[in-house]
PyMOL CGO cylinders between C-alpha atoms (Angstrom):
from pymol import cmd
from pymol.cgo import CYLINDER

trace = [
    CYLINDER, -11.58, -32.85, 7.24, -15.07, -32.02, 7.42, 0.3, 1, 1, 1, 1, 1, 1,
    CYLINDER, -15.07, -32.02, 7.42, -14.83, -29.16, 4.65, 0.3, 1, 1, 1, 1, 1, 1,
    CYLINDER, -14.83, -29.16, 4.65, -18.84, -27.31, 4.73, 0.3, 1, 1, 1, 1, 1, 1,
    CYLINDER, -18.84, -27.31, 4.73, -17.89, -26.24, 0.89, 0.3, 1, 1, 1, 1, 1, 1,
    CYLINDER, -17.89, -26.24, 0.89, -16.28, -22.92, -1.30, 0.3, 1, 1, 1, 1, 1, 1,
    CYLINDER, -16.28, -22.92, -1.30, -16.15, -19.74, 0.72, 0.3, 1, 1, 1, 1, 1, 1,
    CYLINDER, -16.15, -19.74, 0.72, -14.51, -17.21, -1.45, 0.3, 1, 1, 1, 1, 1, 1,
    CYLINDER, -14.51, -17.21, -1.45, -11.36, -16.38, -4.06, 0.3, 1, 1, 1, 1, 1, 1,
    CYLINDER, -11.36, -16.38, -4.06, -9.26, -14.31, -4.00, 0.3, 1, 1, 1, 1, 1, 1,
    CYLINDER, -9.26, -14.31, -4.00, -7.91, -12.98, -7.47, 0.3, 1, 1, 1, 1, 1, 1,
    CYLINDER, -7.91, -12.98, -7.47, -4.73, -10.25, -7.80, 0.3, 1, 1, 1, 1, 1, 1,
    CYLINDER, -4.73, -10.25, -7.80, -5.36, -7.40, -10.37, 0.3, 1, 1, 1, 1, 1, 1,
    CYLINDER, -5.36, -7.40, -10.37, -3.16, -5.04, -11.71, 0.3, 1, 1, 1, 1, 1, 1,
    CYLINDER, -3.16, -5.04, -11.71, -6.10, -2.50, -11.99, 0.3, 1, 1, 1, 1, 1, 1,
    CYLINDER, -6.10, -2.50, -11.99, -8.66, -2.35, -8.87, 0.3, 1, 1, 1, 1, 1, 1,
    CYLINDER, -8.66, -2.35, -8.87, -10.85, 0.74, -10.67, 0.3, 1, 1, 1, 1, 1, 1,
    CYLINDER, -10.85, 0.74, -10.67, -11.09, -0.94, -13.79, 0.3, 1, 1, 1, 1, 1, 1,
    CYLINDER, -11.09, -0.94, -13.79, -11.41, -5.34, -12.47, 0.3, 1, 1, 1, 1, 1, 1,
    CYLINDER, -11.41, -5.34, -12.47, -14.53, -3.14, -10.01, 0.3, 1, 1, 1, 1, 1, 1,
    CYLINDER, -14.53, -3.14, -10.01, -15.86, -2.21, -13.88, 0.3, 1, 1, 1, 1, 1, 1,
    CYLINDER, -15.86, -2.21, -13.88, -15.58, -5.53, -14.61, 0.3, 1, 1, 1, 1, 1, 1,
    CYLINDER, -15.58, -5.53, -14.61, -16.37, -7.53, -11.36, 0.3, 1, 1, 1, 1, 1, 1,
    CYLINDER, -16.37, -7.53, -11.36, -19.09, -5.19, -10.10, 0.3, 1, 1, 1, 1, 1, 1,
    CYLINDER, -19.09, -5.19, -10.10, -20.52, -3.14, -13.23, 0.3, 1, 1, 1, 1, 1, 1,
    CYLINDER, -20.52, -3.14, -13.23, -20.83, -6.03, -15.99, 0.3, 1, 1, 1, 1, 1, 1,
    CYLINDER, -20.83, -6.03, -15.99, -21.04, -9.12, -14.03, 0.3, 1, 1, 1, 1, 1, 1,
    CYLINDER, -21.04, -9.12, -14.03, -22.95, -7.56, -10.85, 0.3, 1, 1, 1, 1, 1, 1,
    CYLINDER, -22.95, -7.56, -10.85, -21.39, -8.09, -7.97, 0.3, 1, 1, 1, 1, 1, 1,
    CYLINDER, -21.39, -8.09, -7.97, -22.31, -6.22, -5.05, 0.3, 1, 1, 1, 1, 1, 1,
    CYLINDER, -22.31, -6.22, -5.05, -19.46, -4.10, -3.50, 0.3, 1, 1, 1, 1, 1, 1,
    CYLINDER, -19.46, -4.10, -3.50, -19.21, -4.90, -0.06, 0.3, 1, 1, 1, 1, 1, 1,
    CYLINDER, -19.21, -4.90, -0.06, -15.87, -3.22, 1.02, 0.3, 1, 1, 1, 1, 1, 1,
    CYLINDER, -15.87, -3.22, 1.02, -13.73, -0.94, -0.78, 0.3, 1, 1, 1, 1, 1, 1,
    CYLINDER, -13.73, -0.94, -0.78, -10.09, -0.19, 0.47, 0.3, 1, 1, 1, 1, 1, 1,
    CYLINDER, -10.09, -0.19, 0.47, -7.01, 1.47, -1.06, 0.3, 1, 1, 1, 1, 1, 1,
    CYLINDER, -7.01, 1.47, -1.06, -5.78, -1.94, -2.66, 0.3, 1, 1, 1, 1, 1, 1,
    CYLINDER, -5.78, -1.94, -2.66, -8.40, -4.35, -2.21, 0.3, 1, 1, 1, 1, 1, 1,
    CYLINDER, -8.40, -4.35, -2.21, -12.50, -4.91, -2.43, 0.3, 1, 1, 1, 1, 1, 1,
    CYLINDER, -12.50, -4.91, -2.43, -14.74, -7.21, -1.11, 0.3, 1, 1, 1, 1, 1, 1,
    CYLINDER, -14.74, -7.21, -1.11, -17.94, -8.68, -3.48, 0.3, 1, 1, 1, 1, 1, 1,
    CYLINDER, -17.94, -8.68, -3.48, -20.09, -10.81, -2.79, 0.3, 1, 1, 1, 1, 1, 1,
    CYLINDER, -20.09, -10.81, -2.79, -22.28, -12.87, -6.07, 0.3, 1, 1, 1, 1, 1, 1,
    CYLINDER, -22.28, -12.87, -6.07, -24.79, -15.65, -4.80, 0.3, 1, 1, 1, 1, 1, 1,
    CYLINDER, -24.79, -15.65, -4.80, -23.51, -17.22, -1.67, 0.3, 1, 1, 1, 1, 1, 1,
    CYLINDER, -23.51, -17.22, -1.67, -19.69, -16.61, -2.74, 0.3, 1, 1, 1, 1, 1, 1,
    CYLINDER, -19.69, -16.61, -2.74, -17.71, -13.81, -2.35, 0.3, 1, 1, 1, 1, 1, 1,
    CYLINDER, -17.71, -13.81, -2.35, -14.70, -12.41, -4.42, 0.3, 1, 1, 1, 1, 1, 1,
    CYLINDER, -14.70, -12.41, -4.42, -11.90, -10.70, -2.78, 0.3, 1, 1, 1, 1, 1, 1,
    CYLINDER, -11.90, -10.70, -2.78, -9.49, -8.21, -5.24, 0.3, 1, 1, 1, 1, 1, 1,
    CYLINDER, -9.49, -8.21, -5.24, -5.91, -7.35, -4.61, 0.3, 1, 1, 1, 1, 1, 1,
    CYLINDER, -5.91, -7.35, -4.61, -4.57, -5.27, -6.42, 0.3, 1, 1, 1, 1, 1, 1,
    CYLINDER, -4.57, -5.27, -6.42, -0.87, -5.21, -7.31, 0.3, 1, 1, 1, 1, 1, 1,
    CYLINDER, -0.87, -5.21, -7.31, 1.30, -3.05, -9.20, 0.3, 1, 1, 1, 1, 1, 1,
    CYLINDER, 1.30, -3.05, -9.20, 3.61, -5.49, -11.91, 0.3, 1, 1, 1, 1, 1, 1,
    CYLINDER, 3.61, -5.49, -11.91, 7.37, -4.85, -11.39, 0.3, 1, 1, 1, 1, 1, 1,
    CYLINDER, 7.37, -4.85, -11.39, 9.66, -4.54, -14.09, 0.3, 1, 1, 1, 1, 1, 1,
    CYLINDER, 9.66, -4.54, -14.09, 10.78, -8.44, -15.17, 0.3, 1, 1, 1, 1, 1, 1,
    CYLINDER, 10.78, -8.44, -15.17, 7.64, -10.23, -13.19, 0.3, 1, 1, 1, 1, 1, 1,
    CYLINDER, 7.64, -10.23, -13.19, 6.92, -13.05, -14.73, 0.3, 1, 1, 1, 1, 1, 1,
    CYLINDER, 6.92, -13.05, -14.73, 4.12, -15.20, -12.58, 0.3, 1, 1, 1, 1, 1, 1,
    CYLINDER, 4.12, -15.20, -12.58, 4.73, -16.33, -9.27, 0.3, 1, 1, 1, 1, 1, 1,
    CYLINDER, 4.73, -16.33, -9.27, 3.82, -13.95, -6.17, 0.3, 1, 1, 1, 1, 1, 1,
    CYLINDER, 3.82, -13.95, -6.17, 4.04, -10.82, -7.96, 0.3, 1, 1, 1, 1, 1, 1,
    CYLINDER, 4.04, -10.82, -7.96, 1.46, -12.61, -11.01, 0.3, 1, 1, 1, 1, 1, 1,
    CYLINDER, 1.46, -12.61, -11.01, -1.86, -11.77, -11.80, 0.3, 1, 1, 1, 1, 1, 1,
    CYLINDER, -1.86, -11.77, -11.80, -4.78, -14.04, -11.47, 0.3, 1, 1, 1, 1, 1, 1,
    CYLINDER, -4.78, -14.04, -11.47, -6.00, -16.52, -9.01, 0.3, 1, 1, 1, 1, 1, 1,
    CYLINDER, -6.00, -16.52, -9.01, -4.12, -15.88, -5.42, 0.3, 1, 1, 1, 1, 1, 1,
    CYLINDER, -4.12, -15.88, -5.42, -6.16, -18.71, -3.76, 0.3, 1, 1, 1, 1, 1, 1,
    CYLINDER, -6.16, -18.71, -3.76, -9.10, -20.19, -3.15, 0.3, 1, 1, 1, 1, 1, 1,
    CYLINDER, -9.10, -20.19, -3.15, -10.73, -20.55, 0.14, 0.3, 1, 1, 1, 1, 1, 1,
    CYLINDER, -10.73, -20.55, 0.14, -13.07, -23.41, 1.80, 0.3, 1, 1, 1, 1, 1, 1,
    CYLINDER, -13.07, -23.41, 1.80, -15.66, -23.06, 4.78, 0.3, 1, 1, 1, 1, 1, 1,
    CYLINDER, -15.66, -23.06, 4.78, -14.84, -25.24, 8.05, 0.3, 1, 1, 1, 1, 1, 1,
    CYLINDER, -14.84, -25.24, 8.05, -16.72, -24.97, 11.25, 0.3, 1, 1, 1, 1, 1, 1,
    CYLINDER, -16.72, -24.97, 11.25, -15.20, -22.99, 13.71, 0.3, 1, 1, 1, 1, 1, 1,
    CYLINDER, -15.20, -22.99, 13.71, -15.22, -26.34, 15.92, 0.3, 1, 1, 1, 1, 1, 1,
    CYLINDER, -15.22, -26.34, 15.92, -13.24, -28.77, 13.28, 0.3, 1, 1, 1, 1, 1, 1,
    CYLINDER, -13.24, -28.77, 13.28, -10.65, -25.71, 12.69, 0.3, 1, 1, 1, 1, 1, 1,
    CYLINDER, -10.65, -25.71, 12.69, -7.61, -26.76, 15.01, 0.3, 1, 1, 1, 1, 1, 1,
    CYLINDER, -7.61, -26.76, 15.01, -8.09, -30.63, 14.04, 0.3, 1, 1, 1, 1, 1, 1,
    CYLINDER, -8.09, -30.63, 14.04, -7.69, -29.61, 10.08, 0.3, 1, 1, 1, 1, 1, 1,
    CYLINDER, -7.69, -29.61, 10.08, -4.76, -27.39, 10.81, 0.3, 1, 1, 1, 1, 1, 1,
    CYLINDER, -4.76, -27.39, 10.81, -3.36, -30.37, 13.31, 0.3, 1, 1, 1, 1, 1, 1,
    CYLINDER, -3.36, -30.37, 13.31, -3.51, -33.09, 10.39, 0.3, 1, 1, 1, 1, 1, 1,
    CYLINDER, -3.51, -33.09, 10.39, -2.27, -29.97, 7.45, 0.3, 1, 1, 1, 1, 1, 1,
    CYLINDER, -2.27, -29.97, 7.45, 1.00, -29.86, 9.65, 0.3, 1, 1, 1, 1, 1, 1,
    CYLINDER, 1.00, -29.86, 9.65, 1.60, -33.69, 10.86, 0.3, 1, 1, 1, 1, 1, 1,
    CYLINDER, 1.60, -33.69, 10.86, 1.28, -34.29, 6.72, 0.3, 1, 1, 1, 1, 1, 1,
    CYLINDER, 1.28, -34.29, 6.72, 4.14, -32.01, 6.18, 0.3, 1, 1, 1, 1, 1, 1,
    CYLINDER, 4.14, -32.01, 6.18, 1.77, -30.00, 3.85, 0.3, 1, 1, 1, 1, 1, 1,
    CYLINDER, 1.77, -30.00, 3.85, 3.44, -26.52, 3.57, 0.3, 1, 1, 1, 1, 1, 1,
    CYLINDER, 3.44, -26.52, 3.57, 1.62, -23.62, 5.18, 0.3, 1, 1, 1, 1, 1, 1,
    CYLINDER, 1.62, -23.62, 5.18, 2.06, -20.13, 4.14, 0.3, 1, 1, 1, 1, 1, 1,
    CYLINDER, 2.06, -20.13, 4.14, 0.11, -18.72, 6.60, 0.3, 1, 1, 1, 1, 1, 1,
    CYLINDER, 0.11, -18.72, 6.60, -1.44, -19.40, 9.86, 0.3, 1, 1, 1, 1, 1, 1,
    CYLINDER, -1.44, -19.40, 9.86, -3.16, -20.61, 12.13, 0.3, 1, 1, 1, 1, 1, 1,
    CYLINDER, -3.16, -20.61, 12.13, -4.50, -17.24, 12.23, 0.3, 1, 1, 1, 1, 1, 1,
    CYLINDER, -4.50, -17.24, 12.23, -7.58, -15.09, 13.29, 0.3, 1, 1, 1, 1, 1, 1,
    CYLINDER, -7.58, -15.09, 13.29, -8.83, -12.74, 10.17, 0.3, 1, 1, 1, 1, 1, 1,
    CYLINDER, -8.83, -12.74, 10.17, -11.87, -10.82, 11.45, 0.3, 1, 1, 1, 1, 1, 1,
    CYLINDER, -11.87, -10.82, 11.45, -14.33, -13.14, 13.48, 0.3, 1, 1, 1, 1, 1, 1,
    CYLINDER, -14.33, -13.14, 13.48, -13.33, -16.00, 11.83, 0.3, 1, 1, 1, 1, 1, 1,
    CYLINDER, -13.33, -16.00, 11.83, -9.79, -17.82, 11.61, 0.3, 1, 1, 1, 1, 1, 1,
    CYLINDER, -9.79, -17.82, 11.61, -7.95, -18.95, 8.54, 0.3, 1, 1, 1, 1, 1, 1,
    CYLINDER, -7.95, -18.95, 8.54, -4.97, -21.04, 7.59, 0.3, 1, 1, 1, 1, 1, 1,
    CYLINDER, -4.97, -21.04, 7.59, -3.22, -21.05, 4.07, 0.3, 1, 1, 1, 1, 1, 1,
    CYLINDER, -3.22, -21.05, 4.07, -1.14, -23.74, 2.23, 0.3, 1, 1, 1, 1, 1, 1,
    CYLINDER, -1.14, -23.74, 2.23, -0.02, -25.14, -0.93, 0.3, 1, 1, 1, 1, 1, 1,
    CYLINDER, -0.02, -25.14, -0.93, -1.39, -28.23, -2.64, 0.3, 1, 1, 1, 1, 1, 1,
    CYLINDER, -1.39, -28.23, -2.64, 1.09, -30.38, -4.06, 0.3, 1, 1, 1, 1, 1, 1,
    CYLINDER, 1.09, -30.38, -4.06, 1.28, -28.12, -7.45, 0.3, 1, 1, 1, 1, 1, 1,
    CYLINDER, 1.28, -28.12, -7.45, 1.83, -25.29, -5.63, 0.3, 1, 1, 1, 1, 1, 1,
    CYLINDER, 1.83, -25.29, -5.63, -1.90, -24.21, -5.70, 0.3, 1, 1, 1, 1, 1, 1,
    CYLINDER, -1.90, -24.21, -5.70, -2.77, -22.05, -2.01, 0.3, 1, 1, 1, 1, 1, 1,
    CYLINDER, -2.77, -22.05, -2.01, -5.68, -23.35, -0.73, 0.3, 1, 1, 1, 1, 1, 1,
    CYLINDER, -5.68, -23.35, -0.73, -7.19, -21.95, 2.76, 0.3, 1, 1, 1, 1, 1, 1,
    CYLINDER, -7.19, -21.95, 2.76, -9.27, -22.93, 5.00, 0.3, 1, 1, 1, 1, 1, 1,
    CYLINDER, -9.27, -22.93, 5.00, -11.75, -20.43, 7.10, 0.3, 1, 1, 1, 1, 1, 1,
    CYLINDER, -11.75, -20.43, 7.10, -14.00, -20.25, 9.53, 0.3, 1, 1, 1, 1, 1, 1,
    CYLINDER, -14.00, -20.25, 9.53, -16.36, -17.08, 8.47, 0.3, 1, 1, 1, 1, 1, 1,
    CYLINDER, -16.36, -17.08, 8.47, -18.89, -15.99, 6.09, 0.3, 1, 1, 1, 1, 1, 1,
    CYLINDER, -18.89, -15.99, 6.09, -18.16, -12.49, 4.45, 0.3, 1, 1, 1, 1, 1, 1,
    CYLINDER, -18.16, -12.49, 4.45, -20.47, -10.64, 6.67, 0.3, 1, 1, 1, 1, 1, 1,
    CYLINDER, -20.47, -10.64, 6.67, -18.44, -11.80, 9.45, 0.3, 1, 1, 1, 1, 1, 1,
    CYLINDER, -18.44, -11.80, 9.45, -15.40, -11.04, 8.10, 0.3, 1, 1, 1, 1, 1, 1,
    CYLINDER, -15.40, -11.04, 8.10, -16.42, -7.48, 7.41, 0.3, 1, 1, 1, 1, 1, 1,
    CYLINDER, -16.42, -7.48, 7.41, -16.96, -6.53, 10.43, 0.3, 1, 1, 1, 1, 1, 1,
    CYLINDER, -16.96, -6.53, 10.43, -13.05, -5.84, 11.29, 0.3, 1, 1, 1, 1, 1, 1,
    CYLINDER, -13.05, -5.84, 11.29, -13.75, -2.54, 8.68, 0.3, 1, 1, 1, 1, 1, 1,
    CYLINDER, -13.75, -2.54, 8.68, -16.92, -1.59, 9.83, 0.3, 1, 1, 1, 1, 1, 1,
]
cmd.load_cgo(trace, "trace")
């Protein structure tokens, strides 16, 4: 896979006001996007994506966790369908996609620990544009 390098996390928090304190104020991010649940920041040439999500009673990690939801990796738009070809003849488990997010297309799925890894095909600016 010919994998151009990091393009972004994406980390779940139970608080978006107070992780934008955090993520924007003290470590100076720039705000990019700001939704209901979710905000886009960008620091150097990496962005960070928060989710927030409210804890339910008995979560203990998993899907409903807080931390790291996954991290993504930049592919050209032209060695997309060949990485998401070899993902699925491996029997690597997908969680999501082939699919287009924004501009730029992006498909999720589990290493072999269970860690989601995507790939995708656009830069933050790029991906923006489906809000602007």
């Amino acid at each position: 896979m010919k994998v151009k390098g990091f393009n972004h996390v994406t980390i779940r928090v139970s608080d978006l006001e107070k992780s934008l304190g955090f993520y924007r104020d003290l470590l100076g991010m720039k705000l990019v996007h700001r939704g209901k649940t979710d905000a886009y920041l960008e620091w150097g040439t990496a962005w960070v994506a928060l989710v927030e999500k409210k804890a339910k009673a008995g979560d203990q990690g998993g899907d409903s966790g807080f931390g790291v939801d996954h991290v993504a990796f930049s592919i050209d738009e032209e060695d997309f369908d060949e990485a998401a070809r070899r993902l699925e003849e491996s029997g690597v488990p997908i969680v999501r996609g082939p699919v287009r997010r924004g501009v730029g297309r992006s498909i999720n799925f589990l290493d072999p620990d269970g860690t989601q890894l995507e790939l995708h095909t656009s830069n933050l600016q790029e991906r923006m544009t489906v809000w602007s």
